[in-house]
C-alpha positions in Angstrom: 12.3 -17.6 12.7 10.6 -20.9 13.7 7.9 -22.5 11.4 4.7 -24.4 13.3 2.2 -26.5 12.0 -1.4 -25.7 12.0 -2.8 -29.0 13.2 -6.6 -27.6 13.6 -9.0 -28.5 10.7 -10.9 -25.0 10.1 -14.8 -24.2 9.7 -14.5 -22.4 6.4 -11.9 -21.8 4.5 -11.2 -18.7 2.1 -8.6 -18.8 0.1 -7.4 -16.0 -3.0 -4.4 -15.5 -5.4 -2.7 -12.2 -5.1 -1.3 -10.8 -8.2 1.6 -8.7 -8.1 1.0 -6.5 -11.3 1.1 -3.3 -12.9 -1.0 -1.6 -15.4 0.1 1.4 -17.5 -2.0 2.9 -19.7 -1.4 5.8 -22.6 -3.8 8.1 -22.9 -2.6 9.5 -26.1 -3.0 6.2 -27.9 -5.6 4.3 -25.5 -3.1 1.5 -25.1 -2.5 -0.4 -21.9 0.8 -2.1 -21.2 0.7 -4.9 -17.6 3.8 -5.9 -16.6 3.3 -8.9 -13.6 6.2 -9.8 -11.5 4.5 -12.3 -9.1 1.6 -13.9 -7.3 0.9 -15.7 -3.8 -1.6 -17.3 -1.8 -3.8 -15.7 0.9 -6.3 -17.8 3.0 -8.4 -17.2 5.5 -9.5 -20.3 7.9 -12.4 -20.0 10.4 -12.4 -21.9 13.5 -15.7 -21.5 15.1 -17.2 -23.2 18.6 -13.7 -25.0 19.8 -13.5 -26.7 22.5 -11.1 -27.7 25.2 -7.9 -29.0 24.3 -8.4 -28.0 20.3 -9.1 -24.7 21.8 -6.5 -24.4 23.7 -3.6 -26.1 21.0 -4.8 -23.2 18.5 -4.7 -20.5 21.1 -1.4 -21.7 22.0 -0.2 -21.8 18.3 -1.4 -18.0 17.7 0.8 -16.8 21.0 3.6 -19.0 19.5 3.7 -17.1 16.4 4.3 -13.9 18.3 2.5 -11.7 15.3 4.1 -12.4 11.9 8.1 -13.1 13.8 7.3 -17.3 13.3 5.2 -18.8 10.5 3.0 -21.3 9.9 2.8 -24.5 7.9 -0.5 -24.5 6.8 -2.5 -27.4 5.0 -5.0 -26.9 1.9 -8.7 -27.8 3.2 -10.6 -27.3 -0.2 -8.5 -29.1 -3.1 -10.9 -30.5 -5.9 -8.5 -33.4 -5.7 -10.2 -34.6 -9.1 -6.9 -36.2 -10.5 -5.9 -39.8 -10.7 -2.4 -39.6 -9.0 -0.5 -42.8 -8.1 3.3 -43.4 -8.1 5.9 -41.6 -6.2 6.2 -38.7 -8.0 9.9 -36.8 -7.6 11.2 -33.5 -9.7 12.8 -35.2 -13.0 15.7 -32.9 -13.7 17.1 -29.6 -11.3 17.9 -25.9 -12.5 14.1 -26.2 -13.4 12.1 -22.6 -13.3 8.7 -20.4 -14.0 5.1 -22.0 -14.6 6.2 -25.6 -15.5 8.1 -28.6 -14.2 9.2 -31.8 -15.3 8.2 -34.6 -13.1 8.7 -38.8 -13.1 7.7 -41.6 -10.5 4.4 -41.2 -11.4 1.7 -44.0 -12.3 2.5 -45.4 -15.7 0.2 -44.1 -18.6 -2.5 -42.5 -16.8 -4.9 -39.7 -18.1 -5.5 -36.7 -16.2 -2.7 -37.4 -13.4 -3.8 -34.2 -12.3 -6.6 -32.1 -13.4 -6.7 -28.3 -13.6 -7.7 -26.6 -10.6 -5.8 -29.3 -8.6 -3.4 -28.1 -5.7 -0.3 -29.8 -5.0 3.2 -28.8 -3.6 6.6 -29.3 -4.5 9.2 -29.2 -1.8 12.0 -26.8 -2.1 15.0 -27.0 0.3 12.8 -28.4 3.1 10.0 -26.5 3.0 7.1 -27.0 0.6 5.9 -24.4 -1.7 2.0 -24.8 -2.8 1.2 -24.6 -6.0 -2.3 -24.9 -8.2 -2.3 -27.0 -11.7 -3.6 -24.8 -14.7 -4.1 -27.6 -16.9 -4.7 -31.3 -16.8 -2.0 -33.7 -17.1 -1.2 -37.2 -18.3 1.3 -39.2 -16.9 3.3 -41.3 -20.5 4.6 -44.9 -20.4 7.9 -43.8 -18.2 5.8 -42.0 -15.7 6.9 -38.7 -16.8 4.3 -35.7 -16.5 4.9 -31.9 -17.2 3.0 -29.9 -14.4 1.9 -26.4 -15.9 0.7 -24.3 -12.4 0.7 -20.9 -10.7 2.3 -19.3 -9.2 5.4 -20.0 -10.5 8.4 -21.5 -8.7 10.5 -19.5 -6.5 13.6 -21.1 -6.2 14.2 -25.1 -7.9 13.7 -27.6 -6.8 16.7 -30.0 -6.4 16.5 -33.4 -8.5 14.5 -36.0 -7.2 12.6 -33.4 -4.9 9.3 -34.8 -3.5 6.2 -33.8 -5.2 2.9 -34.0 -3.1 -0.8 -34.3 -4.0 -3.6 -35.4 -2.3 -4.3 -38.8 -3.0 -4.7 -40.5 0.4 -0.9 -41.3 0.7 0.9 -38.8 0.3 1.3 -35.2 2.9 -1.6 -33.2 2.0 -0.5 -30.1 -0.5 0.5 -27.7 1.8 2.5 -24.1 2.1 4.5 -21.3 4.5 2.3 -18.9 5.2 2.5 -16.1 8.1 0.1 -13.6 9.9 -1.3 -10.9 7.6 -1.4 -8.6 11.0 0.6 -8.4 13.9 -3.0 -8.8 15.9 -5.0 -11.7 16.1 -8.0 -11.7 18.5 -10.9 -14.1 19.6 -14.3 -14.9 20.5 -15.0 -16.8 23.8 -17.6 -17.8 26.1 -15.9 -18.2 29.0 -19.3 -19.1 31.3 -19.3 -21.8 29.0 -18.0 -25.4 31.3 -15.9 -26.0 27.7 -14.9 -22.6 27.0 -15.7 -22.6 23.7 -14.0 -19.8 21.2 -14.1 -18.6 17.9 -10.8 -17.3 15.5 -10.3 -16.5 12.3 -6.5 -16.6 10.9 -6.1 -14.3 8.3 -2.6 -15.3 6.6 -0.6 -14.5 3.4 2.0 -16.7 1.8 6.2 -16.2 2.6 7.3 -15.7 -0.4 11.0 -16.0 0.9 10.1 -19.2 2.9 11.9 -21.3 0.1 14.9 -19.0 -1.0 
């Protein structure tokens, strides 16, 4: 399995959490029980009226991925980036797990380091796993910040592991994502002189990209 970057800047972008959970109800008692084991990232990206060689690097990329055998690095397009950021910030501290993580090298005593609704991702192994903040955060004195996000963290993230948010600096927030269907098909206008075509990629997150 090979990984490729989506270099192409879509139209629209559409993007959903999936929750993986189960509901189980009584009818004897009119209780209900939910029991949730996980949740990923779909998105949907647009790409409408490309031309020439954007058209043509895209097209190439789709025929790359031969349906959903290779997978795609994909870049988030609609981050409220609200935070304050700044620093280098690193995972403080391996073994770390679930909906929280402990992180340093950030800018010294600074409020709302990252505000809820904020996407950022941590990098596990190589590969980055995309993650949104639930809560605001301030960085302390040391640069120390506790990230509370979903979903949670599939495998941890070795000490010192890069953290990435958008602040102008750093790699955009980003994730491993594949095809949600073997078949991907576009629009084109082919009497067009620039050949212009329309795609949509409809994806859904690898959730074993990182383990």
């Amino acid at each position: 399995m090979s990984i490729l970057d989506l270099n192409q800047t879509p139209k629209v972008v559409t993007m959903s959490i999936i929750g993986n959970t189960g509901l189980f109800s009584s009818p004897l008692i009119s209780s209900a029980q939910t029991i949730a084991r996980s949740t990923k990232w779909n998105a949907t990206y647009q790409f409408t009226n490309m031309r020439e060689d954007e058209r043509a690097d895209l097209l190439g990329t789709i025929a790359a991925l031969r349906g959903q055998d290779n997978r795609l690095r994909v870049v988030v397009f609609d981050n409220p980036k609200r935070g304050a950021y700044g620093g280098t910030p690193l995972v403080d501290g391996a073994s770390q797990t679930g909906f929280a993580l402990n992180i340093k090298g950030a800018s010294l005593s600074t409020g709302n380091w990252i505000r809820k609704g904020d996407y950022f991702s941590v990098l596990v192994g190589t590969e980055h796993e995309l993650k949104m903040a639930t809560a605001d955060a301030n960085s302390d004195g040391a640069g120390l910040v506790v990230l509370a996000f979903t979903p949670k963290l599939r495998a941890s993230p070795a000490n010192d592991a890069a953290i990435f948010v958008e602040d102008g600096v750093l790699t955009k927030p980003q994730g491993i994502f594949m095809l949600q269907s073997a078949d991907t098909s576009w629009q084109s206008r082919p009497g067009n002189p620039s050949k212009i075509s329309s795609v949509t990629l409809s994806m859904t997150e690898d959730v074993f990209a990182t383990q």
